[in-house]
N, C-alpha and C positions, 0 to 999 in steps of 0.2 A: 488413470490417464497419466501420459506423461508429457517431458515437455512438448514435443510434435505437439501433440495434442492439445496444450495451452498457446503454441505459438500460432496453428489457426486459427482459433479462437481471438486471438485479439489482432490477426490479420484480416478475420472477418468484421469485428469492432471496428477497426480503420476503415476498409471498403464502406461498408453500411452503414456507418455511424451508430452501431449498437451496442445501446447501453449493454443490453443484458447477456449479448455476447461476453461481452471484456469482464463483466461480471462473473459469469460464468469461468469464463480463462482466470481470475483472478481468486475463484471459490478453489480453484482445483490448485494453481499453484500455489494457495498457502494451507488447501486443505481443510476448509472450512467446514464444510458439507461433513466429510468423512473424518475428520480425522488428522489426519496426515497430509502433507502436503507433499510435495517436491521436495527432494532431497540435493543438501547445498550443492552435489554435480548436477543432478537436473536443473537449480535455478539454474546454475553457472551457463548452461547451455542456452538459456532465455534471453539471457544477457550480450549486450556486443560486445565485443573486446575492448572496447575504449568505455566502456561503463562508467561512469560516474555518479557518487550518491551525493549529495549535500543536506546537511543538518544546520542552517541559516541558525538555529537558536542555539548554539552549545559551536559554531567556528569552524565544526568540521566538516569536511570533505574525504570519500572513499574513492581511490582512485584503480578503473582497472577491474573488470571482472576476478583475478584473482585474488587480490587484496578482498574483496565481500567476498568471494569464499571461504575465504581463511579466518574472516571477522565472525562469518556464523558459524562455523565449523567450532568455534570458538565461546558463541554464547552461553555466558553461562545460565540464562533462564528465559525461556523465550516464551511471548506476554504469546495470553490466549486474544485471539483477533477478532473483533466484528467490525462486519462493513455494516456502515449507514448510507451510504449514497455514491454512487457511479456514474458522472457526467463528464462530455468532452466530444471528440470529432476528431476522424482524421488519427494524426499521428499524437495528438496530445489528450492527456487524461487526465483527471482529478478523482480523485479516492478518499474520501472521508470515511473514517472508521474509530473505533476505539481500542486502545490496546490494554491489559489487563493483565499485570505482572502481579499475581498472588497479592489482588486488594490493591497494587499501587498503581492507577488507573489513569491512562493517557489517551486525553484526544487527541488524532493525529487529522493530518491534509498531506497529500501526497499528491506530487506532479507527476506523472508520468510522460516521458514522450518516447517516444517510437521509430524506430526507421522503419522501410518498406517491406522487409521482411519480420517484421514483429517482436524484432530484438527490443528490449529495453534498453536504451543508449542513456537515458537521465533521468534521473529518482531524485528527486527532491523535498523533504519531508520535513514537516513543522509539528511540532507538539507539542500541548498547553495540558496543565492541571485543571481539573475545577475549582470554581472560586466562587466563591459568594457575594453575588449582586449588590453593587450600592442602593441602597433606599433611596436616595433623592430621584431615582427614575424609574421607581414601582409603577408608576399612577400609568405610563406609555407601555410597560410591555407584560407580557403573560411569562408564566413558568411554564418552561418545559419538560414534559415528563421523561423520564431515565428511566430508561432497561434496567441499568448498572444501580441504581436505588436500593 
């Protein structure tokens, strides 16, 4: 698949509100399924030209489909990815996943929103370490089990 192919997909997501569309468009553009994903010209083409990304925890902001071009084009190790969860409507999405840089392990939240053609116009992306639970509020909740364990 390429991008065509992922930008129906999450313009069928916005028509229908489905999950597992945008799912779907979101296994292929980063390749989850197979392997590979879109290649940084293929994302670039996903993208509107006024693209914006924001990293609210670390100040930054990418501004500009070619600017994220050039950032991945650039990475130098890029974390293997799972999706946990796919919800939203419309032109906005929420993407919870984990990311996974050889052992150094990051949950993320990702905002997505959308114009009408299925461009990703604003990426906005939050990401926490894991941490270990205070005891004073054992007795209220359960452990969660991990994949990543």
């Amino acid at each position: 698949m390429g991008d065509a192919e992922v930008l129906a997909l999450f313009r069928q997501a916005m028509k229908d509100n489905d999950a597992a569309a945008m799912r779907e468009g979101l296994d292929q553009l980063l390749g989850l399924s197979e392997g590979a994903g879109l290649s940084a010209e293929e994302e670039y083409r996903v993208r509107h030209p006024d693209y914006v990304m924001e990293m609210p925890q670390t100040n930054e902001r990418i501004r500009g489909r070619d600017a994220m071009r050039s950032m991945q084009e650039t990475f130098p190790n890029p974390p293997k990815i799972t999706l946990r969860r796919v919800v939203g409507c419309g032109h906005v999405w929420v993407i919870e996943g984990v990311n996974d840089y050889d052992g150094d392990v990051w949950h993320v939240a990702l905002i997505f929103e959308l114009d009408d053609q299925g461009l990703i116009v604003r990426d906005t992306r939050y990401y926490g370490q894991r941490s270990e639970p205070p005891e004073w509020r054992s007795q209220w909740v359960e452990r969660l089990q991990s994949t990543l364990d």
